[in-house]
N, C-alpha and C positions, 0 to 999 in steps of 0.2 A: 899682311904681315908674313913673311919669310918663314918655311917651316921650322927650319934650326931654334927661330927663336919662341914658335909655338911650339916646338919638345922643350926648351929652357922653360919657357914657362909653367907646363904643366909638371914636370920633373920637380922645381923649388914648390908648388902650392902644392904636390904630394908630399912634401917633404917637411914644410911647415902644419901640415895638417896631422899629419903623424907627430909631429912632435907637440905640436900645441892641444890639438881636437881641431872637429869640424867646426867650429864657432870660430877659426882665426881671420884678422883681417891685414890684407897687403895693403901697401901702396905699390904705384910700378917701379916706383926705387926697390923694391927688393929680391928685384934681377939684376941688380947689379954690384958691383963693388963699391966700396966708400970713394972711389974715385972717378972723375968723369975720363974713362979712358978711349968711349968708343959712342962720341957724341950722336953718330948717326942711326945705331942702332938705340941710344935712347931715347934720338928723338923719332923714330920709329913709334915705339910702345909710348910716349907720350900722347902720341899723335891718337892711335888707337882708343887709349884710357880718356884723355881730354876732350876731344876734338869731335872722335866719331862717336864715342859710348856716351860722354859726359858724367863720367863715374865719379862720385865721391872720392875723397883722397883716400881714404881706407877703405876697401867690399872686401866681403867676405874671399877668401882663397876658393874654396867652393865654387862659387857663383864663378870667379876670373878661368878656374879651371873649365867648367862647364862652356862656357861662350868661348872659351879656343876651340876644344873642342868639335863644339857646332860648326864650326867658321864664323862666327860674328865677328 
């Protein structure tokens, strides 16, 4: 995954976590906007979430922060 979109990513799960508490949960629609404006980078983090992790449609912000992180 692309770094720009692994700082996007960790930037919105710091951001929902502060607002919500550590107990919140994503889906990877909540990188993006209500609109599909930029199909390939979503199906980028689809790919990632689906495909290679096989995540639940909701994990914790947490845990999604941590595994960029790492590189997973």
């Amino acid at each position: 995954m692309r770094k720009t979109l692994r700082l996007k990513i960790i930037d919105i799960c710091d951001q929902k976590i502060a607002k919500k508490g550590n107990n919140v949960g994503l889906s990877f629609y909540a990188f993006f906007a209500n609109k599909n404006d930029n199909p390939e980078l979503l199906m980028e983090v689809a790919t990632w979430w689906i495909q290679i992790h096989k995540l639940d449609h909701f994990v914790k912000a947490h845990k999604i922060k941590e595994m960029i992180q790492t590189g997973l």
